[in-house]
Every structure is written in structure tokens, then in C-alpha cells.
C-alpha positions in Angstrom: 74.2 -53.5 -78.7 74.3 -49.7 -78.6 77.7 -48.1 -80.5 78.8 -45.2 -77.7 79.3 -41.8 -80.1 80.9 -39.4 -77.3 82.0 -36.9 -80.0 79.3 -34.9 -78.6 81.9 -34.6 -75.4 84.6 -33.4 -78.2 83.9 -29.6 -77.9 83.7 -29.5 -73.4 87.8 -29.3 -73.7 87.3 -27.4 -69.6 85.3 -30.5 -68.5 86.6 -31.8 -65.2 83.7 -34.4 -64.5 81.8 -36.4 -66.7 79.2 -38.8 -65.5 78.1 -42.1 -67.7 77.3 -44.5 -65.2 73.9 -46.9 -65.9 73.8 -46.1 -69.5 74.3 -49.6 -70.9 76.7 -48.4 -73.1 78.6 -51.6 -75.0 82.1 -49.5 -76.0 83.8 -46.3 -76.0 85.3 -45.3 -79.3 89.1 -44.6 -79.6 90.2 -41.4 -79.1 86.8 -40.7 -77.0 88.3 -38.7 -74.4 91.0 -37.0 -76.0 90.1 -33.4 -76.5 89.1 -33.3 -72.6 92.7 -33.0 -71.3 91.6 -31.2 -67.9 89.4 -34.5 -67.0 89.6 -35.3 -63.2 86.6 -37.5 -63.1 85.3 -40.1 -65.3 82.4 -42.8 -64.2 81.7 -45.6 -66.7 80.2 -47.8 -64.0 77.5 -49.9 -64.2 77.6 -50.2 -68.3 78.1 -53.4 -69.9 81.6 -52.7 -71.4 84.1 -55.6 -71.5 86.7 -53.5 -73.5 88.4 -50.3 -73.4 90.6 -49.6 -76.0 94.9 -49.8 -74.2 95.6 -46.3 -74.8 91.6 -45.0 -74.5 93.1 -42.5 -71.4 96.8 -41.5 -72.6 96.0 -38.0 -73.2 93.5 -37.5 -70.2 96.9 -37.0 -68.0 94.9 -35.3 -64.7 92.5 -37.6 -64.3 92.1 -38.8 -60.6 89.6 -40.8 -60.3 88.1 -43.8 -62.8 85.1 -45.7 -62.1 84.9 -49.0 -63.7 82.8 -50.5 -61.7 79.8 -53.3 -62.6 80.8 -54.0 -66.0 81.7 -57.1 -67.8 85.6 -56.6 -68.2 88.0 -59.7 -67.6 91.3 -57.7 -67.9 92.9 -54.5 -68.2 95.3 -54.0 -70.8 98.7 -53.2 -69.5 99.7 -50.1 -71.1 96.4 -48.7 -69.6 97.5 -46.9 -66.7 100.1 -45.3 -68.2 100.6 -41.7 -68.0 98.1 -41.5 -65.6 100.8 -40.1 -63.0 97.9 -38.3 -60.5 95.1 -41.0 -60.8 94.6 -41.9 -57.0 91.3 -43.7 -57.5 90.1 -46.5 -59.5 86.8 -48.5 -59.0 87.2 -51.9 -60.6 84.5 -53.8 -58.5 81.7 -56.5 -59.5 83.5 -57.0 -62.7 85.0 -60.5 -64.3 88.5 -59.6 -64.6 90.7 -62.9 -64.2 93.5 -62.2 -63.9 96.1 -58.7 -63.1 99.2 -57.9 -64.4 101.8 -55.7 -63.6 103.3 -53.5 -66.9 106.5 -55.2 -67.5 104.7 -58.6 -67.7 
């Protein structure tokens, strides 16, 4: 299993895309994305992740658009989405998530 070490990311703070899709990468560290406040678009897909850390995105605020898609995750933890007020896409196919649940739940 390959340990993802984005801190190579940490200095783009004016990134607005960043592209990791088919990199077989097994986890994202926490706190990965949080020097790259102006974010828009991130793509994960088609990595073998099955975990993303709850509050992995809280300071990413403008993203729009999150591709998850073709990994091995099973759920989403609640608080994920939060603060993520102008997201209007998310890619979530040909994973093994189980079961979805609303915030408050």
C-alpha cells in the first residue's frame, strides 16, 4: 500500500485544479488540502481509497466539483460535506458505499 505525501501540493496555495485520478493512491493524509483554499476542482477517481478523513475538505470552502469516483469507499462520513456551501458536483460512482446518511442522523 502506497502512503499518499501531498505536502508537495502545500506551497500551490492559487491552485484551482488538481488532478490525481488512476494513481492507486491508498489514503490522503489529514490536513492534505488545507493550504489550497482557492481549490475548485479536485479528482481522486479511480484510486483505491476506502477512507477520507470527516473533515479532509473543511477549509477547501470553493470547491465545486469532487470526483470520487471508482474507489473502494462504503460511506461518507457525515460531517463531510460541510462547509462546502458552492460544491455543485460530486462523482461518487462504481464505489461500495452501503448505505447514505443525511447530517442530522
Amino acid at each position: 500500500r502506497r502512503s499518499s505525501d501531498l505536502t508537495l501540493f502545500t506551497p500551490l496555495r492559487s491552485l484551482k485544479d488538481l488532478q490525481l485520478q488512476g494513481n492507486n493512491l491508498w489514503s490522503i493524509p489529514d490536513g492534505a488540502f488545507d493550504q489550497m483554499k482557492g481549490l475548485l476542482k479536485l479528482n481522486l477517481g479511480k484510486n483505491n481509497l476506502n477512507h477520507l478523513p470527516a473533515k479532509s475538505l473543511e477549509k477547501v470552502t470553493k470547491l465545486q466539483l469532487l470526483r470520487l469516483y471508482e474507489n473502494k469507499f462504503r460511506e461518507i462520513p457525515k460531517a463531510f460535506f460541510h462547509g462546502l456551501s458552492d460544491l455543485v458536483e460530486v462523482g461518487l460512482h462504481q464505489n461500495q458505499i452501503e448505505k447514505l446518511r443525511r447530517s442530522e442522523e
